[in-house]
C-alpha positions in Angstrom: 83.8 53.0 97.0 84.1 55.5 94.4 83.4 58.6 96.0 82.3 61.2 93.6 81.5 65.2 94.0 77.9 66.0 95.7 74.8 66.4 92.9 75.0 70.0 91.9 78.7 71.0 92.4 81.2 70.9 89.9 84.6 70.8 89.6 86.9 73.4 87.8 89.7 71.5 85.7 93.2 73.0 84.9 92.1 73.2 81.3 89.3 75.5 82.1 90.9 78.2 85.0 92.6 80.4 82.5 89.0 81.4 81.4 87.9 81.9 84.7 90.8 83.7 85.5 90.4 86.0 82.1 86.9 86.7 83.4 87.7 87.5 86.4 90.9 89.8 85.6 88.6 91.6 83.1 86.1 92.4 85.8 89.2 93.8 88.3 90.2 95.9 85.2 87.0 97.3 83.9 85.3 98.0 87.4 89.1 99.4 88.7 88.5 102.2 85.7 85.1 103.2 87.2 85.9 103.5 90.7 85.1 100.2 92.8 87.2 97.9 95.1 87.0 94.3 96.0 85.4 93.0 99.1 85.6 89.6 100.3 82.9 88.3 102.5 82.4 84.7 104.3 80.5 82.2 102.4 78.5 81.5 106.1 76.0 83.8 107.3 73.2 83.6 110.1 70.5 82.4 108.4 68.0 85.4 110.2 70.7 87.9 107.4 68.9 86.4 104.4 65.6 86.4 106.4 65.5 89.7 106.5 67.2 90.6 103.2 65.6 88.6 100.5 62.3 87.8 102.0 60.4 85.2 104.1 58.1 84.3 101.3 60.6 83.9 98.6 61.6 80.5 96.9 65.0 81.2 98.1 64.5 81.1 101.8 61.7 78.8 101.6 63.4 75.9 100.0 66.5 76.4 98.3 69.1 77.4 101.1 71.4 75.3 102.6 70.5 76.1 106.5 71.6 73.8 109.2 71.7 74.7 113.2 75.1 74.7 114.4 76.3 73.2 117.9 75.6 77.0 119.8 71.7 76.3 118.4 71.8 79.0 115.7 70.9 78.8 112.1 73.7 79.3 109.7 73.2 79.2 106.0 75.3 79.2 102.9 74.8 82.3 101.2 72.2 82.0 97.9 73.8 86.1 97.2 76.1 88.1 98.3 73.9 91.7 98.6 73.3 90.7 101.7 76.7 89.6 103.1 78.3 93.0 101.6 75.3 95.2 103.4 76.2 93.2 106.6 79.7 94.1 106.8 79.2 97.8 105.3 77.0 98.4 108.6 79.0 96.1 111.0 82.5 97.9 110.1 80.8 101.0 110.1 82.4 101.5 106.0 79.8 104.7 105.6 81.5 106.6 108.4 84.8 106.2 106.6 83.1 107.4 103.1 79.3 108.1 102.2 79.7 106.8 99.0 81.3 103.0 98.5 81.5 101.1 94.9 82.3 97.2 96.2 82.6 94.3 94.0 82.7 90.3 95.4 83.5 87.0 93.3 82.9 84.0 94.4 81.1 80.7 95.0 76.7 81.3 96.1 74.8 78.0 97.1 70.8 76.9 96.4 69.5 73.7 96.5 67.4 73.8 93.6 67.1 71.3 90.9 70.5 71.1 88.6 69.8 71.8 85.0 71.6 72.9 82.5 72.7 76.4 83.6 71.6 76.3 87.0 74.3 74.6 89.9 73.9 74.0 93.6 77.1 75.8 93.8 77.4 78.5 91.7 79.8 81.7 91.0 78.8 85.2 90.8 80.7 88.7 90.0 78.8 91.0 92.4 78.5 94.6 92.6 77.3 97.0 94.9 76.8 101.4 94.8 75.8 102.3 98.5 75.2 105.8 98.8 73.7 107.3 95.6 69.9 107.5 95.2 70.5 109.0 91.4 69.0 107.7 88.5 72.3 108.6 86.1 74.0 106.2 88.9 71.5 103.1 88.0 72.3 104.2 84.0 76.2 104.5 84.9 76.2 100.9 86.8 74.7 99.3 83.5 77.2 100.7 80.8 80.0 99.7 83.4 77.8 96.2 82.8 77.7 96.3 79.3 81.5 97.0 79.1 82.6 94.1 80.9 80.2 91.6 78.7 81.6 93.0 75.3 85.1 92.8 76.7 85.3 89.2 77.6 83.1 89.0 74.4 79.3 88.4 74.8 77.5 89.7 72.0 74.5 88.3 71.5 72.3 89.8 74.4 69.5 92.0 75.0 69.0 94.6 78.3 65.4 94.5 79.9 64.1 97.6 82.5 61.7 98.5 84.7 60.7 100.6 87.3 59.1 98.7 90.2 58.1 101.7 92.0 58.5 102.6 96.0 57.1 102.1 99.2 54.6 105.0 98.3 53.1 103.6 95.0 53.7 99.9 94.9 51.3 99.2 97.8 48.8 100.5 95.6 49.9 98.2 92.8 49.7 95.7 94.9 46.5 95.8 96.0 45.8 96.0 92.5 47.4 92.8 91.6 45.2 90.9 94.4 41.9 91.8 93.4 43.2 90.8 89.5 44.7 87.6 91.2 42.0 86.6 93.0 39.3 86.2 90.4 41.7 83.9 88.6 42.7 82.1 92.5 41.9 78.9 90.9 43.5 78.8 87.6 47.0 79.6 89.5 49.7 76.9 90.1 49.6 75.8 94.2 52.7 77.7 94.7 50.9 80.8 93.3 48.1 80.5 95.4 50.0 80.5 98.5 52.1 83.4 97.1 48.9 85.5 96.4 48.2 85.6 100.1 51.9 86.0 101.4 53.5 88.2 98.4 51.7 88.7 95.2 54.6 90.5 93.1 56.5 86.7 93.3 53.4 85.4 90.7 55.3 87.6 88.0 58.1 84.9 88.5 56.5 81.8 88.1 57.7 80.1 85.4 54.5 77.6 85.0 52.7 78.1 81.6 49.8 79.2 82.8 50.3 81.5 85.4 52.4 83.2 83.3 49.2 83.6 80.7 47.8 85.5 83.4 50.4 87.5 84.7 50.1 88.7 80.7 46.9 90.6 81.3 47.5 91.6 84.7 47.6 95.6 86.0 50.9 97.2 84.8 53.5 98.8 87.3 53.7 101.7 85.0 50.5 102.4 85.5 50.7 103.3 89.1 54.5 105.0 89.7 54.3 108.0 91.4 55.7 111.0 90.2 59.4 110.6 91.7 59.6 107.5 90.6 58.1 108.3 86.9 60.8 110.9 87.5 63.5 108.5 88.4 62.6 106.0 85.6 62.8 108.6 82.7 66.3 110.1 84.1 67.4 106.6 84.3 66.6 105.7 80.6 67.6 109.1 79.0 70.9 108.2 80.8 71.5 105.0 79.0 70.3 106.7 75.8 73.0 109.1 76.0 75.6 106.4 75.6 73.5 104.1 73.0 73.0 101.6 75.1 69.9 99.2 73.6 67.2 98.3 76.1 63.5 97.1 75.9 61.4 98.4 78.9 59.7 95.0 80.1 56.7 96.3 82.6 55.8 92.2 83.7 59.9 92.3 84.8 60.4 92.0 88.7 63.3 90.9 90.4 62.8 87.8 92.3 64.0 89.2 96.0 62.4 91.5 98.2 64.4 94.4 98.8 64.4 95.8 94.8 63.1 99.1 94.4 62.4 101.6 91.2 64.9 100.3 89.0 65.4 96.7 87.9 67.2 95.1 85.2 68.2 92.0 84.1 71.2 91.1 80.5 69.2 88.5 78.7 70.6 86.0 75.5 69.1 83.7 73.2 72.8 81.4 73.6 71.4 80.4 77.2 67.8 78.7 76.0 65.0 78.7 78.6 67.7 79.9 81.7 67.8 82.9 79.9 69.6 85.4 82.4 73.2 86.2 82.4 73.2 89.3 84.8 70.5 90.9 86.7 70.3 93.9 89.1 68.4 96.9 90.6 67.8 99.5 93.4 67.3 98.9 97.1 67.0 101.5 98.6 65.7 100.7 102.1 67.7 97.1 102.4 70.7 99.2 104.6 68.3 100.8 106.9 66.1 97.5 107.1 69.2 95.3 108.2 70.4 97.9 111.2 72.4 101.0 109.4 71.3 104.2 108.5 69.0 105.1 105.5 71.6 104.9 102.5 70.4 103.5 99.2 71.7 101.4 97.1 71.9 99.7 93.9 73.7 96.5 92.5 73.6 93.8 90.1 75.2 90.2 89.5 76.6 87.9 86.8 75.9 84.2 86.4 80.3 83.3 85.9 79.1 79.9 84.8 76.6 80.9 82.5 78.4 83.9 81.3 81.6 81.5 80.4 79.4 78.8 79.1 78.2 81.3 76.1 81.7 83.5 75.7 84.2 82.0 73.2 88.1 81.3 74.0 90.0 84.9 74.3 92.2 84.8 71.5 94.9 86.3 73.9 94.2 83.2 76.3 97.3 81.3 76.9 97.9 78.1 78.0 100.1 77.8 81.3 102.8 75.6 79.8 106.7 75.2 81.3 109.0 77.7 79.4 111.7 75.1 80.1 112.2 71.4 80.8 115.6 70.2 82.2 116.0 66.5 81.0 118.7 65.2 83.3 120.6 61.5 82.6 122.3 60.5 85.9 122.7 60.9 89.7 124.9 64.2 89.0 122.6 65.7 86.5 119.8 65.2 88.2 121.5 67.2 91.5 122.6 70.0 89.4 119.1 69.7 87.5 117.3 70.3 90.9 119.3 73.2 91.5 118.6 74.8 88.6 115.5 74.2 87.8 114.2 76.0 91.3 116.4 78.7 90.6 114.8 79.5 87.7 111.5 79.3 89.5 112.5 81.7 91.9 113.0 83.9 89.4 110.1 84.2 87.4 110.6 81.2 84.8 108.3 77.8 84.7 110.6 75.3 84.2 110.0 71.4 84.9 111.5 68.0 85.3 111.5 64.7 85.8 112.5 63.6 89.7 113.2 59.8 88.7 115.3 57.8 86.4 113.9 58.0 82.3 115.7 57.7 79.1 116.0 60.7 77.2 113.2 59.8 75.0 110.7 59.6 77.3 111.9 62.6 78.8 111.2 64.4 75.4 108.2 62.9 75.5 107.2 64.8 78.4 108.4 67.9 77.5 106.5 67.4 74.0 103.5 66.3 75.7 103.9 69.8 78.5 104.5 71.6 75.3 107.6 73.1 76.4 109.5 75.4 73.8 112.6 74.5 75.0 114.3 71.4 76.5 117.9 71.5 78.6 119.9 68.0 78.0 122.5 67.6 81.1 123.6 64.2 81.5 127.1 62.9 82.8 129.5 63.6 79.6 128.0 66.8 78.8 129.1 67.8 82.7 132.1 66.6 82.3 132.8 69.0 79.7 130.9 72.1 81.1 128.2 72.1 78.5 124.5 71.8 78.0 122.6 71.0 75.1 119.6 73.4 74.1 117.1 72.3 72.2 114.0 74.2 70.4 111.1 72.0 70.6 109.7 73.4 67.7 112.1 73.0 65.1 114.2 70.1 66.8 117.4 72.4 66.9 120.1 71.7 69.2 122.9 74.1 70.0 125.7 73.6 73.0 125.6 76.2 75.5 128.5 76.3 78.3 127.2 75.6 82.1 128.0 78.1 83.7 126.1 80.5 81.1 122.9 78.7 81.4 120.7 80.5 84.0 121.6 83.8 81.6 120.7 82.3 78.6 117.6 81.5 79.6 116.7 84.0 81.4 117.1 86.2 77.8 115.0 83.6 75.9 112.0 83.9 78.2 112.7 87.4 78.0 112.2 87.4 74.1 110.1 85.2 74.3 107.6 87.5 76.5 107.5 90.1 74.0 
């Protein structure tokens, strides 16, 4: 039987982790310079986190998770986010007693079970980030030009930034009731899920992606049209902010993020590379999510990148390098092949990639190898060239050969990789 991976998961080749990794080193870099640190939380939660995190009503927990009950009768799921995993362990270490203010960053693998399509996997990697302790609109501005940094470093250009403000527990009830009396003149005309959505949370019809609901959602009330004054406030600090550092952005009043605990601001990073999965990043404030999961009333705000989307649209970093063996050692006989092994892990140990072959070839299959590994260099040892204390070096690229003694071997190419670095 050929066993194959599961629908929806993908593998990542050794061809394609030096992009990953580039990604990922340039995320560590830019987010190091504006103050955050890297937390690492399990991919495992109790299912009753998400619950209360991202909202009973929500397609997430309704049918995308991966929840199973575990042999001590409690639900576990795979996390579909991390928000909630890194609010779980800033209240369960008590993090806030140690500082007010924490910047925290995750990267790593998320899990849904929703249909795979181009852009969309059942697992799926995310660059997360999280400010817990700063309810100030120049924060939300700050968090997206930290954004925008990162996407024109590993080279996105083509994108476009979308905000809105989707008010606070003191104005968005009144939108909402707004929003069912539009809704339920038009009960009929809405998809099934809509309709159970209108009774349950009406906000989640803005996210339907049928056709026609979203005709309607077109002439429905506007959020703007009910924030109150803090949060009109909030909304016009927030976008002054990003104008101060020439940031672009559209203000998209039918936006809403599609989990619960947002709050005022919301944002998502949009391109036209991506087709109808259009999202690269998305974020926003949630300010009561602490307080709702146990901890004390701190707010927060965060956003996350799609690291398969992202990478699918980016081109090749022209500093990228391939992670090819500085050195092969081509050994001819039982003695060579000793003094071979010895060297060759010497070398290791001390910072050089070197490879070779661990069974009996000719020499010209061995140089095949090292061609095919791209190797600059190749080391020749075989029985006569012992017997005389030498080595031959030879440049891959310009098939030059020059004798080396033995016993200066491990200096000489230690200087080439050296030089070669530079």
């Amino acid at each position: 039987m050929n066993i194959k991976a599961v629908k929806g998961f993908k593998d990542i080749l050794p061809q394609d982790s030096p992009k990953w990794r580039f990604v990922e080193e340039k995320a560590r870099e830019i987010f190091s310079h504006f103050g955050f640190r890297e937390i690492r939380v399990p991919v495992l939660e109790k299912t009753e986190l998400f619950r209360r995190s991202i909202g009973e009503s929500t397609d997430i927990v309704e049918k995308e998770m991966y929840t199973f009950l575990d042999k001590s009768d409690e639900y576990l799921s795979l996390r579909p986010e991390a928000t909630a995993s890194i609010i779980r362990a800033f209240i369960e270490h008590h993090l806030y007693t140690v500082d007010p203010i924490a910047k925290l960053y995750t990267i790593g693998p998320m899990f849904r079970r929703e249909r795979p399509q181009k852009g969309r996997l059942r697992q799926f990697h995310q660059i997360d980030v999280e400010i817990l302790g700063y309810n100030d609109p120049r924060i939300d501005a700050e968090l997206i030009l930290m954004l925008v940094q990162f996407l024109k470093d590993v080279g996105l250009r083509d994108y476009q930034i979308e905000v809105n403000s989707l008010g606070c527990s003191s104005c968005r009830p009144i939108f909402r009731e707004a929003i069912v009396d539009y809704l339920n003149k038009r009960e009929w005309d809405l998809c099934q899920d809509c309709q159970r959505r209108l009774y349950v949370n009406p906000l989640r019809v803005f996210d339907c992606k049928v056709p026609s609901c979203g005709e309607i959602v077109n002439f429905a009330p506007s959020i703007k049209d009910y924030l109150c004054e803090s949060c009109n406030s909030h909304f016009a600090v927030f976008c002054e902010s990003l104008a101060r550092f020439a940031i672009p952005y559209q203000v998209n009043a039918k936006m809403v993020r599609g989990l619960d605990y947002y709050t005022r601001t919301a944002f998502e990073i949009t391109t036209t590379a991506l087709g109808a999965q259009n999202a690269v990043a998305g974020g926003g404030r949630y300010d009561g999510l602490v307080k709702s999961l146990g901890g004390p009333d701190i707010p927060g705000i965060g956003f996350a990148v799609g690291m398969e989307r992202l990478l699918e649209i980016i081109p090749n970093p022209p500093e990228l390098r391939e992670e090819n063996p500085f050195l092969f050692i081509a050994a001819l006989g039982e003695l060579a092949q000793s003094l071979a092994y010895h060297l060759c892990n010497t070398l290791r140990i001390n910072g050089i990639p070197v490879e070779m072959n661990y069974c009996e070839r000719s020499l010209k299959s061995q140089l095949k190898r090292a061609d095919k590994l791209r190797c600059p260099y190749t080391l020749i040892i075989g029985e006569s060239e012992i017997q005389e204390n030498k080595a031959i070096l030879r440049d891959m690229r310009s098939s030059e050969q020059v004798l080396i003694c033995l016993n200066d071997v491990f200096e000489k190419i230690q200087w080439l990789y050296r030089e070669g670095k530079r």
